[in-house]
C-alpha positions as CSV (number, residue, x, y, z in Angstrom):
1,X,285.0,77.1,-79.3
2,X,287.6,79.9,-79.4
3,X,287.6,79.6,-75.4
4,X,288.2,75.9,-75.8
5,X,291.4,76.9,-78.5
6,X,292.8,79.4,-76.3
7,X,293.2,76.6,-73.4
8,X,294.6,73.7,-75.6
9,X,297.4,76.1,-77.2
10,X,297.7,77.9,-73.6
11,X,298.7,74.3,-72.5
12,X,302.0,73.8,-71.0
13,X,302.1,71.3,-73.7
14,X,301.8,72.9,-76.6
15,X,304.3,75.8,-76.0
16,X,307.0,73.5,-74.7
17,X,306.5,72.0,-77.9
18,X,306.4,75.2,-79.5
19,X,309.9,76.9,-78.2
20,X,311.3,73.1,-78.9
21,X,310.7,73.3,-82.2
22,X,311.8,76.7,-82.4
23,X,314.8,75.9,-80.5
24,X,315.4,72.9,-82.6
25,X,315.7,74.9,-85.8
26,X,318.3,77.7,-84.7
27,X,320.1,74.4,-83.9
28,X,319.8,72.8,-86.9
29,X,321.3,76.2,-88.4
30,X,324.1,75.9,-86.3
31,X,325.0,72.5,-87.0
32,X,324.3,73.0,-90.7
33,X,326.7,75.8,-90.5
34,X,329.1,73.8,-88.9
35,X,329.5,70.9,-91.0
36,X,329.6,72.8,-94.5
37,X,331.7,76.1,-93.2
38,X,334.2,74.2,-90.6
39,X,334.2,70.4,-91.0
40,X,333.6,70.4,-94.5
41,X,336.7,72.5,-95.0
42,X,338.7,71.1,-92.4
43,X,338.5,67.7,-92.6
44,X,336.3,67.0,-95.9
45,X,338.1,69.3,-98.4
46,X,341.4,67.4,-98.6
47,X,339.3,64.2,-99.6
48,X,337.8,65.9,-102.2
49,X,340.4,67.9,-103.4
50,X,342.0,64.6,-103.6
51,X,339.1,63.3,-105.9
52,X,339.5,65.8,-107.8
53,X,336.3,68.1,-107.3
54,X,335.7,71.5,-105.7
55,X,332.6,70.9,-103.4
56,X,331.6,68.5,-101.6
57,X,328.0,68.1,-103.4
58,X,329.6,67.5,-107.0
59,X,331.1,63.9,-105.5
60,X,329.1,61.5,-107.9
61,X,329.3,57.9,-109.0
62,X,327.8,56.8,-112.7
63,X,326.0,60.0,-112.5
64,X,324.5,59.5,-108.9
65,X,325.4,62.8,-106.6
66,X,326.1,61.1,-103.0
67,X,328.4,64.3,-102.1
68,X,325.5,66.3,-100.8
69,X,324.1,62.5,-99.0
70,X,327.1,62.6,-97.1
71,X,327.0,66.3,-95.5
72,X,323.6,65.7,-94.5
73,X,324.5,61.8,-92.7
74,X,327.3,63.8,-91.1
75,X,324.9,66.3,-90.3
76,X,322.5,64.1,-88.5
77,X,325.0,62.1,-87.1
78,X,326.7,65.4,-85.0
79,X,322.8,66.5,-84.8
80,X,322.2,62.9,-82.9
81,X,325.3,62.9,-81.0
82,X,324.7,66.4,-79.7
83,X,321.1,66.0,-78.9
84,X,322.0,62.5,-77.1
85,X,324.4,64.3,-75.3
86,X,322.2,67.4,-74.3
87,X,319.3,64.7,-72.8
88,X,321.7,62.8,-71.3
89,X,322.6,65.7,-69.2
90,X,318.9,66.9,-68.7
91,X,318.1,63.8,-67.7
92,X,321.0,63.7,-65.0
93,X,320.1,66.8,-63.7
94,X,316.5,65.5,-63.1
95,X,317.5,63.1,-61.4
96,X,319.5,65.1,-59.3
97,X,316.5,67.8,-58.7
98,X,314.5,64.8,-57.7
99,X,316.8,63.2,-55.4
100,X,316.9,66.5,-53.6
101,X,313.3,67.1,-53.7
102,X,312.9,63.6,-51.7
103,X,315.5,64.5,-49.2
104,X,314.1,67.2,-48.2
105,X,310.2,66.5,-48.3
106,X,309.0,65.9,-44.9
107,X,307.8,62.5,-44.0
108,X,304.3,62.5,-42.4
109,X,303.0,59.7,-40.2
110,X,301.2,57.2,-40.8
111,X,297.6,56.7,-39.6
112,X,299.0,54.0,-37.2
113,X,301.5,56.5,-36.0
114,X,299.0,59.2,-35.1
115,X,296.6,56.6,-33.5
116,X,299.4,55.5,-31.2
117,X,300.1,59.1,-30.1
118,X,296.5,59.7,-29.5
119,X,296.2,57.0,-27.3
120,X,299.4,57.6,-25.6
121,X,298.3,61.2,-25.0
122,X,295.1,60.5,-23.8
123,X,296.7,57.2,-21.5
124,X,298.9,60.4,-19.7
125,X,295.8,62.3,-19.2
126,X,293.8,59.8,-17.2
């Protein structure tokens, strides 16, 4: 049993998952960290200011908070747009990789083709 654990989280599978989900939340940090220490001031600030509240999070409506709503929909939306992004590109440089890989893959003959030389060689000999 503990043999049968070590393979399935030795998997390639499971520790690409692993570091992707590691990976995933240092970037969520950063984006996080984004929107409420640059964006937020930047661009957001002024609007609320304008409203006539400090942070974002105390925007409300008849007592519903939707400030907070927001920075997290503008969150996922530069999350989303970054990540589509970042595939986009891996997916480009696949493509690439395997273009090359073809390319440069020898062809081998077919059965038919060997046959034919094999008679041919042995039609010289005779």
């Amino acid at each position: 049993m503990i043999k049968e654990l070590k393979e399935f989280l030795f998997k390639g599978d499971v520790l690409d998952l692993a570091v992707a989900v590691v990976i995933g939340a240092a970037f969520n940090a950063i984006v996080t960290s984004l929107v409420s220490d640059v964006i937020t001031p930047v661009i957001l600030n002024p609007i609320v200011n304008a409203l006539g509240v400090k942070n974002i999070a105390e925007l409300s409506w008849n007592g519903i908070a939707y400030g907070s709503f927001l920075a997290a929909v503008l969150n996922f939306l530069i999350v989303g747009t970054t990540l589509f992004f970042v595939v986009k590109a891996a997916n480009t440089a696949m493509k690439r990789g395997k273009k090359e890989e073809v390319e440069e893959a020898p062809v081998a003959p077919t059965q038919e083709e060997l046959l034919a030389e094999i008679r041919d060689l042995l039609a010289k000999e005779k």
